[in-house]
N, C-alpha and C positions, 0 to 999 in steps of 0.2 A: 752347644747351648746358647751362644751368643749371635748365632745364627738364627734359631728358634725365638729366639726372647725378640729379635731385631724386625724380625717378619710377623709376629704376634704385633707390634708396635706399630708397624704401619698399617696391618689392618682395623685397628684400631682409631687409628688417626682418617683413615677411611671413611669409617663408621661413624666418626664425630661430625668430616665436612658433610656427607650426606645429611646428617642431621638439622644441621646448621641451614643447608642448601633447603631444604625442606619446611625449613621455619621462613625463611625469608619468604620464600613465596607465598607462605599463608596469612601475611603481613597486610594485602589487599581488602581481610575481613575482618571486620569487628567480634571480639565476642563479648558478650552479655551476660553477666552472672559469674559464680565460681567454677571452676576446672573440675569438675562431678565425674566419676568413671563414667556417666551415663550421658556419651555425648548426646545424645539426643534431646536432652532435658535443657540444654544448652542455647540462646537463640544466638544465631549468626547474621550477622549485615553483611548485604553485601554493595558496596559503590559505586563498581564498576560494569555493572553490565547496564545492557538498553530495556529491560524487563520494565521499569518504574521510570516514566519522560517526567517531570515537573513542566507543566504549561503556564498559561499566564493566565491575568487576572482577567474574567468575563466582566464583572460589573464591580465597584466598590463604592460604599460612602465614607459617612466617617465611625461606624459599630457594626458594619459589616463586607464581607467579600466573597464574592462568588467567583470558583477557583477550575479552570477546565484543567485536565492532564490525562496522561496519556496509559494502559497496561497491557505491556505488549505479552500476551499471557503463551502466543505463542513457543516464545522461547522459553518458557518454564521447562525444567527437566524433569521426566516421567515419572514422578514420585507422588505417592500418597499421601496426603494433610490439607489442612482447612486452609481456608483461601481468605483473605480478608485486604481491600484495598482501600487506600483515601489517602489523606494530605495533611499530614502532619504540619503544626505550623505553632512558633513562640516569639517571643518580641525580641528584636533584631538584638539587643543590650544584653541577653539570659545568658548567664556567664555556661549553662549547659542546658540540655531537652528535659529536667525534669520536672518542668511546666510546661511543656509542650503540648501542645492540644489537639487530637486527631477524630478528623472528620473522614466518617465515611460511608462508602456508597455502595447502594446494593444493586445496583444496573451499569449496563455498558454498552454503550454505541460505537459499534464496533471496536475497535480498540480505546474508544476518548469514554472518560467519567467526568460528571462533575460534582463539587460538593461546596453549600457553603457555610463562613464561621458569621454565626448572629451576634454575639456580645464582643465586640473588637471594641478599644479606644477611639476616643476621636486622635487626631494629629499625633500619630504614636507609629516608630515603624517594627515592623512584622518580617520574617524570612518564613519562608516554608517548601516543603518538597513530597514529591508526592512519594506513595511507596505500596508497593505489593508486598504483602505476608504470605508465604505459603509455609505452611508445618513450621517446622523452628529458624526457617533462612528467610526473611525481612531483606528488600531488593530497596532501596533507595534510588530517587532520580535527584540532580542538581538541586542546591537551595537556588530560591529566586526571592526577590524584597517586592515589600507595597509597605506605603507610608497611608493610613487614612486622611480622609476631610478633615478639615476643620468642623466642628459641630454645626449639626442644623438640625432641624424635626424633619424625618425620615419618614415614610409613606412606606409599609412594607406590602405589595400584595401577595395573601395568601388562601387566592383563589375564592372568595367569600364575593360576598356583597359589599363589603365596605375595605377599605384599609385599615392595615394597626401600624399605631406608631411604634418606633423600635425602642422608645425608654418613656417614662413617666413624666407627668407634668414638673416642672423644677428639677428635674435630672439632668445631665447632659452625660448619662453613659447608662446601655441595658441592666447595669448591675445598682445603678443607684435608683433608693426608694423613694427620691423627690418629694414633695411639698403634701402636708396631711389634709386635706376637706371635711369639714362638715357638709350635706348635703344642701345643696344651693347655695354654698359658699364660696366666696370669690376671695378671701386671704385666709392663710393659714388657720386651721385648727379653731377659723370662726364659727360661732354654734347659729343656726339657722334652722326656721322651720318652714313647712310649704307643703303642698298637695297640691302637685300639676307634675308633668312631663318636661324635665328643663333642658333635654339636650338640644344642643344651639339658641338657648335665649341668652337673656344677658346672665341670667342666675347660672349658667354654665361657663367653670372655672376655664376649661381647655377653650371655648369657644373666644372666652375676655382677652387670657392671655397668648395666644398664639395665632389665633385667626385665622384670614387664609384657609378656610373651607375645615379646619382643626373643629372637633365638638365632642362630648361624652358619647359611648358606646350605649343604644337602647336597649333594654332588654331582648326583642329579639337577637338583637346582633350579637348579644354575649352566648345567646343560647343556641346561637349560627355558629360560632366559636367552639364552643364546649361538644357538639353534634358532628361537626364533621371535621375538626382536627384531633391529631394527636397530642397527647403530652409527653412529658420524661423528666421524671424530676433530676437533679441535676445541680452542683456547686459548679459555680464560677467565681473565679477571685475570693474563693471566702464564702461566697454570699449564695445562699441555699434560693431555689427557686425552679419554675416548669420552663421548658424549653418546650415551646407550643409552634408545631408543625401542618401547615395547610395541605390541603389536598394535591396543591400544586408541587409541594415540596419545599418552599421557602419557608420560613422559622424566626417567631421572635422569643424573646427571652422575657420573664415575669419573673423579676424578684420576691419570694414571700419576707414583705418588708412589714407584715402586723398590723397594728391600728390603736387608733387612741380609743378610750372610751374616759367620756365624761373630764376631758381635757389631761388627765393621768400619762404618765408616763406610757411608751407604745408597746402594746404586749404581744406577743404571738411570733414577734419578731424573728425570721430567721426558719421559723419552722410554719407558717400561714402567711395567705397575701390576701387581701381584702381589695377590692376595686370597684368602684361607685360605676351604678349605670345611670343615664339618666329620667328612670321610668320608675315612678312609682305603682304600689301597688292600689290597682285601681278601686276607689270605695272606701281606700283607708287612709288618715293622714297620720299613720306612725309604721309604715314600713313601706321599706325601700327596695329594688333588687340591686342585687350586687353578682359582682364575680367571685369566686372562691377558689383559691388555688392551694392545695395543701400537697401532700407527699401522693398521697395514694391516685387525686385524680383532679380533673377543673369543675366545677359544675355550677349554674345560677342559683341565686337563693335569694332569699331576703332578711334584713335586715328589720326584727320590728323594736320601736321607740330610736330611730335612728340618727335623730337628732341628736344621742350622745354620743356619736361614733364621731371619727374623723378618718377618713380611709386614704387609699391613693386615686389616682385616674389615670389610666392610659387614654389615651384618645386615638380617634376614627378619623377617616375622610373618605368621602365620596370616591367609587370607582368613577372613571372620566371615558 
């Protein structure tokens, strides 16, 4: 019996280091979510393999960066599920990824992707890494850092006829909704009237205060905008607004930051964006066109008695 009990016990204690031995080495993967009988439902990381490279930065200012890296999809193992790849990326200080923000791509040159983030801080530093999704196993490459510029007014081309700037007059980041205009107004929320086309006169606010080739967007150009890019509406930091994408693929961000009417408290805020063009409507001296960015879509429009409005402005520059 003592024999029996003694030989049961060591198989036992078998059964346990295997167990043990078996857990350790699955040590390598993350898992995500609760312990479900249904592993499958489960998503796993994994860090070590070369499936997902992180590369380095192609181009950055100080609110955006453009990120190459690398998905070696050859080595995927021969299993069925959706494929999804880009570059996760959160500010270097995030005590964890659950603001991390992931960009990604729907092409590949041969093994290299690229992708990039629009609404980034000035002077703020960032980590990020790229990563392949296939079915429930998420492949991770290296984190690598970027520190942005210091602020300046950004030129984004997005394959158009003119450039857009990457934030608001009086802004100094994509998410902030800067300084309110009256039409042909040069300081805040001042009420003005007028009947002419003022982008690049003196009555144009981006033109006064930035210079340097800076001026309101004309109504064609908003309707150059609104026709051959896409939108996506979209929170960043909080702040509801379209993530407006050109032909070429580059992207800037439009806060819906609302509008004053008749000097009143700014309404619409958060959920509409209102943007001054510099063209009025021709024949009439009470409407204006404007940009319009809501949830569903961008589109031109006008503003009639628009005198009591005060709106935002992006501003343009000459392709060179």
């Amino acid at each position: 019996m003592k024999k029996e009990f003694k030989l049961l016990h060591m198989f036992m204690s078998a059964v346990w280091m295997l167990v043990v031995s078996l857990s350790l080495v699955s040590c390598s993967q993350e898992r995500v979510g609760d312990d479900s009988e249904d592993s499958e439902e489960n998503e796993v990381i994994d860090t070590t393999s070369e499936i997902a490279v992180t590369g380095l930065i192609n181009e950055y200012g100080c609110t955006y960066a453009h990120i190459t890296s690398y998905a070696n999809l050859n080595l995927l193992p021969m299993t069925n599920g959706e494929l999804e790849i880009g570059v996760e990326l959160v500010e270097a200080n995030a005590e964890n990824n659950s603001a991390a923000r992931k960009s990604i791509t729907s092409s590949l040159d041969g093994n290299q992707f690229s992708v990039r983030f629009c609404t980034l801080s000035p002077e703020t530093g960032y980590k990020y890494r790229a990563f392949v999704k296939h079915g429930n196993l998420t492949y991770y490459g290296d984190y690598r850092t970027l520190t942005t510029k210091e602020f300046e007014y950004e030129a984004i081309d997005l394959g158009l006829s003119v450039k857009w700037a990457t934030c608001n007059v009086d802004a100094t980041s994509p998410v902030e909704s800067g300084g309110y205009y009256a039409w042909g107004g040069t300081e805040d929320k001042m009420s003005t009237r007028g009947n002419s086309n003022i982008s690049g006169t003196e009555s144009d606010v981006a033109h006064i205060k930035w210079g340097n080739g800076w001026r309101m967007p004309t109504q064609s150009e908003i309707g150059e905008l609104c026709n051959k890019c896409t939108s996506k509406w979209t929170t960043v930091n909080g702040i509801n607004g379209s993530i407006i994408t050109g032909p070429n693929g580059n992207s800037i961000f439009l806060p819906a930051a609302g509008c004053y009417y008749n000097d009143r408290e700014v309404s619409n805020c958060n959920s509409h964006g209102y943007y001054w063009s510099g063209t009025d409507y021709t024949g009439s001296g009470y409407c204006v066109f404007y940009l319009s960015v809501g949830y569903h879509q961008i589109e031109s429009s006008g503003f009639e008695s628009y005198y009591k409005y005060a709106c935002t402005i992006r501003p343009v520059k000459e392709q060179k």
